[in-house]
N, C-alpha and C positions, 0 to 999 in steps of 0.2 A: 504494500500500500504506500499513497505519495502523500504529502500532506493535502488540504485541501484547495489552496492557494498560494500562489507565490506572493509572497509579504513586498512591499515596498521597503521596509523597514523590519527589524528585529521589533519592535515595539510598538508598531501600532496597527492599529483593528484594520481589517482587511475593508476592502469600501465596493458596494455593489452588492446583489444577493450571493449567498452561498451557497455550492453545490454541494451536498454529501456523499459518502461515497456508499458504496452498495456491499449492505454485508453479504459476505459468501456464503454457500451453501453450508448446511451444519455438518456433512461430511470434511470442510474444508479446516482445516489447524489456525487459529488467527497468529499467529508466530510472526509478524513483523508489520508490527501495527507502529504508525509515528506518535513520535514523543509529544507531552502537551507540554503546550508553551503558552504565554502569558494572550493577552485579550487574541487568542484564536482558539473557538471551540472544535471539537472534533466531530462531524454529523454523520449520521451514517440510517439509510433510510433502509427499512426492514418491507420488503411486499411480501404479501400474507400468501399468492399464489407460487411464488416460487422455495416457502417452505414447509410450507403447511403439512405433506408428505410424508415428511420428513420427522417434524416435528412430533407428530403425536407419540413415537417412538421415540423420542429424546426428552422429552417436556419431564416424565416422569422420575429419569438421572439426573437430571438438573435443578427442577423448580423446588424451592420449598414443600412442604405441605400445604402453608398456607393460601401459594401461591397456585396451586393448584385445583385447593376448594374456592377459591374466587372464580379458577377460566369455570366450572361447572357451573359457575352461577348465570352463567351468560346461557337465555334462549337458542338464539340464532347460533346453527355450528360458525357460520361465517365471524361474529363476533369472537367467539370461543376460540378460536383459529386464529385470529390475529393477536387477540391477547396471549396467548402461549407465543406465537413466534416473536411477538415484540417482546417478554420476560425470558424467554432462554437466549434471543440476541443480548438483550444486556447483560444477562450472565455472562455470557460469554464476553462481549468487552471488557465489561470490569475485571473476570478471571485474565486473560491475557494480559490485561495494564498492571494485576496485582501480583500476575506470575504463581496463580493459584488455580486449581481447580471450579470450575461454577458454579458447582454445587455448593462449594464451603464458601462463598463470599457471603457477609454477612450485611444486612443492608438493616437500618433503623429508622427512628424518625425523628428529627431536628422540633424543638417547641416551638409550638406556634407564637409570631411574631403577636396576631392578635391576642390572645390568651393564656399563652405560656403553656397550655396542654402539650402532647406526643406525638401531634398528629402534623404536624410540620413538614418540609420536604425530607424525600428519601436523604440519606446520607450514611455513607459509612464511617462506622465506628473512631477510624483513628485521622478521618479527614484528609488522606492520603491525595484525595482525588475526587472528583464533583459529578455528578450527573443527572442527566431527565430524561421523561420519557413521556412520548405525547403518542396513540394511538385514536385513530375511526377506522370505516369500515376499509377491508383489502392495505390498509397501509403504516407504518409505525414509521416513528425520526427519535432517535436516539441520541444526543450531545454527551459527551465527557470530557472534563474541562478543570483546568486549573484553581478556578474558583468556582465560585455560584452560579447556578447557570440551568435557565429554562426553557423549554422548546414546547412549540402546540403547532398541530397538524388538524387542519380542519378539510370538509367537504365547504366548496361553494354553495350557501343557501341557497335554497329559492328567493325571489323577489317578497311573498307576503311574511317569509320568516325576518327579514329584514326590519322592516314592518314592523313587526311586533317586539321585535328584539331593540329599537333604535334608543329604548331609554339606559340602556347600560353601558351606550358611548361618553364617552367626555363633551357637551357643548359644542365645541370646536370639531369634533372631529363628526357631531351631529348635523352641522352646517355644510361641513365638505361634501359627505355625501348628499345632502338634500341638493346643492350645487350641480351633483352631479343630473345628466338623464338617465330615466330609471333602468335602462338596460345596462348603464356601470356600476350599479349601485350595490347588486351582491356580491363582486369580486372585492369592493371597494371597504364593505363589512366586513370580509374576511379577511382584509389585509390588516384593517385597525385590529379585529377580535383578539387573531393570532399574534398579533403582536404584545397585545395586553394581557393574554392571558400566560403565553413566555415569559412575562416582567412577574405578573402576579407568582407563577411558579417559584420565578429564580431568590424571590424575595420570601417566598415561603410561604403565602397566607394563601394563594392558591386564590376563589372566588369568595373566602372570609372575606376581604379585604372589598370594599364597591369598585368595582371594574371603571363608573364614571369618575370616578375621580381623578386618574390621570393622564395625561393628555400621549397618546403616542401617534399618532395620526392616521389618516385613513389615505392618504395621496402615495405617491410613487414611492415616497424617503419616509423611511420611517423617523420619529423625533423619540431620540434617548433619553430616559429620565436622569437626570443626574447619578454621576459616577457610576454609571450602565451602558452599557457596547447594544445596540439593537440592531438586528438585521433580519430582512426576508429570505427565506429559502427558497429556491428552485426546486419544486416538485412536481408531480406531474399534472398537466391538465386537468383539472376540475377540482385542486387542494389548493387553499394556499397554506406555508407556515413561515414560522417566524423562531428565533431563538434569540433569548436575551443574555449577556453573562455582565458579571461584575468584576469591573477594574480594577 
C-alpha cells in the first residue's frame, strides 16, 4: 500500500477530497500498511459485495462476542453483511498497525464529552492510535489516524428527506442550500451532514451534541471548526462522506 496522497509539505493537511484506499480481500495478509503521520488520516473504504463471502466465515475468529450479537440484531442480511465486513476490516487494520492478532485488539469507550458516561468514541486502551468507523447500506470508510479523528459515509437523500431533515443544519448552511435549485439540494445535504457528523464523531459526542450548532458548510469546501482538518471523501456515486481529525 502507498500513502494516500502526496503531501506538499511534511506538515500540512492535504487540500482537495481524499481518496481511500480499498481494503483487500480477507484472504489477503495486511503486512505493509503506511505509517501515520500527523494531520493525514488513513481511509480505507470497505464494499460489502466484495467481502461478504468471505466474511461470514471469518466474522466468527475475529469479532468479539459482543460484536457479533449486535450484526444478529440487524433485519436485513444486507445490513448484517456490511456490518461484519466493516468490524472485521477494522480489526484487521488496527491488528496490523498494532502488530497483533484481530481478534485480541481491544477497543473501549472514551466518556462522553456531554456527560462524562462510557459511551464516548471507540478508543483503544493505551491511545496508541485513533480511529472510526462510519457504515450504510453495500458500503463502510474506515480512518486511522494519529489523533482524533471521525468519518461518516452517507447515501444521497431523496429530495423530501431533505425536507424534513433541514432543521438540524446550522442557519448558514440552511441558506446555502435553500440558495441552491432543488435538484442540488440533496447532494448539497449530504455534503454538510457528512461533514458534521465526522466532526460530531471525532469530538466524541456523536449526535449528543445538536448537529445545528456548528457551522461546516454545505458548498464545494468544507469550513473547519477550529483546531480540526475537515475534508470530503471521494466515494462512489450516490454516497457522499466526509472525515474530520484533530490537529
Amino acid at each position: 500500500m502507498i500513502p494516500l496522497v502526496s503531501p506538499p509539505s511534511p506538515a500540512a493537511p492535504p487540500a482537495g477530497p481524499l481518496i481511500p484506499s480499498t481494503l483487500p480481500p480477507l484472504t489477503t495478509a495486511l503486512t505493509r500498511l503506511p505509517g501515520l503521520r500527523p494531520v493525514r488520516p488513513q481511509l480505507w473504504l470497505v464494499a460489502t459485495e466484495a467481502h461478504q463471502d468471505a466474511v461470514t466465515r471469518y466474522a466468527p475468529l475475529v469479532l468479539a462476542t459482543e460484536e457479533l450479537a449486535r450484526a444478529e440484531e440487524f433485519r436485513r442480511p444486507g445490513d448484517r453483511a456490511t456490518y461484519l465486513c466493516a468490524h472485521v476490516g477494522l480489526r484487521r487494520l488496527l491488528g496490523a498497525h498494532l502488530g497483533v492478532a484481530p481478534r485480541t485488539v481491544s477497543v473501549a469507550r472514551a466518556p462522553c464529552p456531554c456527560c462524562g458516561e462510557p459511551h464516548g468514541r471507540p478508543v483503544l486502551p493505551d491511545g496508541r492510535l485513533h480511529f472510526s468507523l462510519s457504515h450504510c447500506e453495500g458500503l463502510s470508510l474506515i480512518a486511522v489516524a494519529s489523533t482524533p479523528v471521525g468519518v461518516d459515509i452517507e447515501r444521497v437523500p431523496a429530495p423530501h428527506t431533505v425536507t424534513e431533515a433541514s432543521e438540524v443544519l446550522h442557519q448558514a448552511e440552511a441558506a446555502e442550500l435553500a440558495a441552491l435549485a432543488p435538484a442540488l439540494r440533496p447532494a448539497a445535504f449530504a455534503r454538510a451532514w457528512t461533514r458534521k457528523e465526522a466532526y460530531l464523531k471525532g469530538i466524541g459526542t456523536g449526535l449528543g451534541a445538536d448537529p445545528s450548532a456548528e457551522y461546516v458548510g454545505a458548498g464545494p469546501l468544507p469550513s473547519a471548526p477550529p483546531g480540526w482538518f475537515l475534508a470530503d471523501v471521494t466515494v462512489p456515486d450516490g454516497h457522499h462522506a466526509a472525515v474530520a481529525l484533530r490537529r
